[in-house]
C-alpha positions in Angstrom: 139.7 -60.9 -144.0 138.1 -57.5 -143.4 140.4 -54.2 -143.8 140.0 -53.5 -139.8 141.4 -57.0 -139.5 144.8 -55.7 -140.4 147.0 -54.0 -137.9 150.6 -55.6 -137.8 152.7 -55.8 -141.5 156.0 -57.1 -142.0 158.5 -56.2 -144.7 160.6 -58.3 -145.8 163.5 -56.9 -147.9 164.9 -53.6 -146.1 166.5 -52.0 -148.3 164.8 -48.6 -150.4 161.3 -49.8 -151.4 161.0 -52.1 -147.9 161.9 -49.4 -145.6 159.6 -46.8 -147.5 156.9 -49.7 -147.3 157.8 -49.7 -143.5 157.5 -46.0 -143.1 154.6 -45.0 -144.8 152.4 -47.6 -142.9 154.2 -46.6 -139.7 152.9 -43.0 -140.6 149.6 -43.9 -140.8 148.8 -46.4 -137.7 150.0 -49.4 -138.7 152.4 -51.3 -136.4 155.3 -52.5 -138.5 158.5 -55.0 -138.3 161.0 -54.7 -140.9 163.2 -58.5 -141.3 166.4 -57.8 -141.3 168.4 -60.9 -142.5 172.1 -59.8 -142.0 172.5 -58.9 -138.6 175.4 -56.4 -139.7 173.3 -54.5 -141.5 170.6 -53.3 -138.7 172.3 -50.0 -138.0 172.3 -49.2 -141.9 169.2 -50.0 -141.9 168.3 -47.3 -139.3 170.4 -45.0 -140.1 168.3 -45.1 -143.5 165.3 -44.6 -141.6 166.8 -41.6 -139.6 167.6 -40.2 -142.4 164.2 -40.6 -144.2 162.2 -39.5 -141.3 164.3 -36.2 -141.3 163.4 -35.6 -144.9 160.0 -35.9 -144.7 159.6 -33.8 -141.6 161.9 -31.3 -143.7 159.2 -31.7 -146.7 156.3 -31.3 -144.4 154.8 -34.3 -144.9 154.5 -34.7 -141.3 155.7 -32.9 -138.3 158.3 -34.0 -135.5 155.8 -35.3 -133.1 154.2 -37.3 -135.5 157.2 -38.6 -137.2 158.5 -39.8 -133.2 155.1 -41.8 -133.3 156.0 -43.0 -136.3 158.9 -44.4 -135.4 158.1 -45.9 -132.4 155.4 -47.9 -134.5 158.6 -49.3 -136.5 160.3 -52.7 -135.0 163.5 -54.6 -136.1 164.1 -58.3 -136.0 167.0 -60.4 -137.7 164.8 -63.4 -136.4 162.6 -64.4 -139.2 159.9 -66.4 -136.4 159.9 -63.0 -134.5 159.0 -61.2 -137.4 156.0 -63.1 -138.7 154.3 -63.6 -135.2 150.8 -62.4 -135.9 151.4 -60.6 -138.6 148.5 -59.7 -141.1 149.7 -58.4 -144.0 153.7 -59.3 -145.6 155.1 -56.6 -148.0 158.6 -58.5 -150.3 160.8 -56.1 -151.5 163.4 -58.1 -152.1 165.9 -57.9 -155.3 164.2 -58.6 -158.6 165.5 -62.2 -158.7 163.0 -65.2 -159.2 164.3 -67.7 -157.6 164.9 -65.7 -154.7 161.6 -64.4 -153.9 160.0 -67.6 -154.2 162.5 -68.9 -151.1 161.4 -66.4 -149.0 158.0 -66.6 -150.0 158.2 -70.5 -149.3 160.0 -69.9 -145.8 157.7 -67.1 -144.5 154.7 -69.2 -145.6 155.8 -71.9 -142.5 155.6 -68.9 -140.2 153.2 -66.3 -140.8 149.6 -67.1 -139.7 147.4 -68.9 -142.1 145.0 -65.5 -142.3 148.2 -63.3 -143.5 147.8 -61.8 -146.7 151.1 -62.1 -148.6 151.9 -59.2 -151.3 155.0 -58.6 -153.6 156.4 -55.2 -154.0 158.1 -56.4 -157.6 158.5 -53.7 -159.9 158.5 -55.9 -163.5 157.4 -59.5 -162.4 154.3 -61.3 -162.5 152.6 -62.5 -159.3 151.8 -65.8 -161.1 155.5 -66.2 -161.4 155.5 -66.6 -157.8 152.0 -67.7 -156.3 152.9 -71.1 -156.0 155.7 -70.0 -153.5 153.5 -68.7 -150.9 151.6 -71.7 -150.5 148.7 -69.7 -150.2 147.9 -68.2 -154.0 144.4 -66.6 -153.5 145.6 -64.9 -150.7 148.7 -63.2 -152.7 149.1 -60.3 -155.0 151.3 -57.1 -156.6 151.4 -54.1 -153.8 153.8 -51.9 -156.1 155.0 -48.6 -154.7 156.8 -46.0 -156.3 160.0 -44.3 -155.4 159.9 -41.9 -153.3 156.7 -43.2 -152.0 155.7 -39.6 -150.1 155.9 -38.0 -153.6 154.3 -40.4 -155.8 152.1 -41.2 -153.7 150.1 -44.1 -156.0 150.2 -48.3 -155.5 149.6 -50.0 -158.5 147.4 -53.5 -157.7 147.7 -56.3 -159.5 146.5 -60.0 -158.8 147.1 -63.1 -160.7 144.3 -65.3 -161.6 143.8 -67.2 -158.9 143.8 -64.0 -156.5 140.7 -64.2 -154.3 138.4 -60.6 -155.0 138.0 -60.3 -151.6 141.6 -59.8 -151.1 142.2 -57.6 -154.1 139.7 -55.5 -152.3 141.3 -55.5 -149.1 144.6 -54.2 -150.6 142.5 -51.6 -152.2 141.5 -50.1 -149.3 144.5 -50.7 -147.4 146.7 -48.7 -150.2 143.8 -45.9 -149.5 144.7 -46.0 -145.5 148.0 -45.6 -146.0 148.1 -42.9 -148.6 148.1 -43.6 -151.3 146.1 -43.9 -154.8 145.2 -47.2 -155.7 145.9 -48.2 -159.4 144.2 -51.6 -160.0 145.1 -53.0 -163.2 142.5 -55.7 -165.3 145.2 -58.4 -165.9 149.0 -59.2 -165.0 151.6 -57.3 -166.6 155.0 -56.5 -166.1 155.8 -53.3 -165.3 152.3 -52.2 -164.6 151.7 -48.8 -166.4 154.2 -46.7 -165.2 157.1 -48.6 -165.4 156.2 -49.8 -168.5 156.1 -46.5 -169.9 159.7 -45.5 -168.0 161.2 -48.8 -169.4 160.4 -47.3 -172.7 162.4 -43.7 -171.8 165.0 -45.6 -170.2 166.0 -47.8 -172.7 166.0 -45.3 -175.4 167.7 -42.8 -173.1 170.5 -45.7 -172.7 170.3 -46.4 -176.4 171.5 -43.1 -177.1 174.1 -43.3 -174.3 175.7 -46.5 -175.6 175.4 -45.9 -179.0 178.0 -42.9 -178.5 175.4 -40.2 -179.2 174.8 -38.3 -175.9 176.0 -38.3 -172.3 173.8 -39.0 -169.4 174.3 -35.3 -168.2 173.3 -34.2 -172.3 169.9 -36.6 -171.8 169.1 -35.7 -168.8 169.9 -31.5 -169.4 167.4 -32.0 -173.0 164.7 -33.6 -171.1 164.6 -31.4 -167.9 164.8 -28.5 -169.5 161.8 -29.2 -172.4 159.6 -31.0 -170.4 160.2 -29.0 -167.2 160.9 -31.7 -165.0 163.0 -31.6 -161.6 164.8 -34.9 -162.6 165.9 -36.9 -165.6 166.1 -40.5 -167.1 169.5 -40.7 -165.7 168.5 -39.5 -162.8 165.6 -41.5 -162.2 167.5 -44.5 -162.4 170.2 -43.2 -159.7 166.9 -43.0 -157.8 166.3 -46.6 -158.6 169.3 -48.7 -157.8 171.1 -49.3 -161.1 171.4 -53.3 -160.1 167.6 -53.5 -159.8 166.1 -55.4 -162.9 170.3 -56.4 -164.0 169.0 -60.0 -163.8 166.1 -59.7 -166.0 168.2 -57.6 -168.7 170.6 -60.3 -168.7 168.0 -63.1 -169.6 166.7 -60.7 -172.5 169.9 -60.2 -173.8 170.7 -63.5 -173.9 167.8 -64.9 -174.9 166.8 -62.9 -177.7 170.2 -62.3 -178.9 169.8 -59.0 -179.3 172.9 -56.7 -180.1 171.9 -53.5 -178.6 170.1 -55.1 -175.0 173.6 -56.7 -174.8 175.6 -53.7 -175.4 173.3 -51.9 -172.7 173.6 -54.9 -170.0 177.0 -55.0 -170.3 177.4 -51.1 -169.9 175.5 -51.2 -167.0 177.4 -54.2 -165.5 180.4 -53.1 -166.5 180.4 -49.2 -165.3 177.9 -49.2 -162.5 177.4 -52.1 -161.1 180.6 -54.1 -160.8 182.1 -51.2 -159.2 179.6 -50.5 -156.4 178.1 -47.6 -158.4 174.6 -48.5 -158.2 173.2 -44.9 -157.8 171.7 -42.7 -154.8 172.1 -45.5 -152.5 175.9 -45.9 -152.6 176.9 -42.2 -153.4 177.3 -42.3 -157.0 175.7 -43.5 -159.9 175.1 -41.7 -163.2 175.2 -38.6 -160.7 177.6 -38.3 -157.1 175.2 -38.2 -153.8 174.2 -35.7 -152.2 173.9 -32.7 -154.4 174.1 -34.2 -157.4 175.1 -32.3 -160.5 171.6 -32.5 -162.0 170.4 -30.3 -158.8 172.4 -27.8 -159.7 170.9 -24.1 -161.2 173.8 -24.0 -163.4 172.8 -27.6 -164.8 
């Protein structure tokens, strides 16, 4: 498939990374539908958009008229046939759950067209975890955004080895269309190179956390403040969703038996996530949304 090939894309997965996925190709030309699976959920879904699109207008990123445009390029579906008709490129952003994302890979593989490239927007697994699922493995590969996507502004690219070039390349220039700064990596691994180097800060920031000797606000306040930064660990993983990657921290813990990723699972689990605290997307995490504390001048 050429890149001029490519001019419908659906997302599958609409909650923060899907819709940004949605929008920023939206922005730039592409037509979009977002599957919705719960029907219940399509005016959240909306209202999410609303609400993004009125940010970025606010930031400048692109001015009312263009942001109607945009919008007008975005379609909604909780029909999963509807939603693949000629589609040419698929963007998952479901939850970080295996098992999961290979059933929807398996069930949108029956209904996309056989020329659809199929791309995961997973932010620590491996493509070859899942390339079997799409029953079409050189035509599948990592298309990783970063949150938000109209600041970071970068898409890290990674195949698997049985990822056709030809595809890789496409994506390449695709990611370049869109916005963004491609970042191809040389070989799978998890967490790319960003998120392997925030998994590092993240874990020690929760290390210190757990362990009794600091409170998010005291992290986050000591890292703002020396390394001049508009956000902190704490912060950033408001930003993130603190359910997204529970799943893998309970395999860790459990299979490696280690005391302290068990003591930080279970403080997540017990704290956030059990109680709906999951961060900026229910109104409270480490931080209470909007304004959080961390916003603050007085912080």
């Amino acid at each position: 498939m050429k890149i001029e090939n490519i001019k419908r894309i659906i997302i599958l997965g609409s909650g923060t990374m899907g819709v940004q996925m949605g929008m920023q190709s939206a922005m730039h030309g592409y037509d979009v539908r977002i599957f919705i699976r719960n029907p219940a959920k399509n005016d959240i879904v909306w209202d999410d958009i609303q609400k993004r699109t009125n940010l970025i207008v606010a930031k400048e990123v692109i001015s009312r008229e263009e942001a109607d445009q945009m919008l007008k390029r975005i379609y909604t579906t909780n029909d999963p046939a509807d939603a693949a008709k000629d589609v040419d490129l698929l963007s998952e952003s479901v939850p970080e759950i295996v098992s999961l994302k290979r059933e929807v890979f398996e069930k949108f593989n029956k209904l996309c067209p056989k020329h659809t490239i199929f791309t995961t927007n997973t932010s620590m697994l491996l493509p070859s975890w899942l390339a079997k699922s799409t029953g079409r493995p050189e035509r599948f590969l990592a298309l990783h955004t970063n949150n938000p996507i109209f600041i970071t502004k970068t898409a890290d690219i990674m195949g698997h080895p049985g990822t056709a070039k030809e595809v890789i390349d496409v994506i390449i220039e695709f990611s370049r269309r869109i916005g963004l700064t491609p970042i191809v990596l040389d070989k799978e691994h998890p967490g790319y190179i960003t998120n392997s180097l925030l998994l590092a800060l993240i874990n020690k920031a929760l290390e210190l956390v757990v362990n009794g000797i600091a409170t998010p606000q005291q992290v986050d306040k000591s890292w703002m403040k020396t390394m001049n930064m508009g956000i902190g660990i704490f912060g950033i993983m408001d930003s993130i969703g603190l359910d997204v990657g529970l799943e893998l921290r309970e395999r860790h813990a459990i299979k490696s038996g280690d005391k302290q990723a068990q003591a930080i699972y279970e403080y997540l689990k017990t704290n956030f996530v059990d109680k709906g605290h999951l961060g900026i997307k229910t109104g409270q995490g480490f931080y209470k949304y909007p304004n959080p504390e961390y916003e603050s001048p007085d912080f």
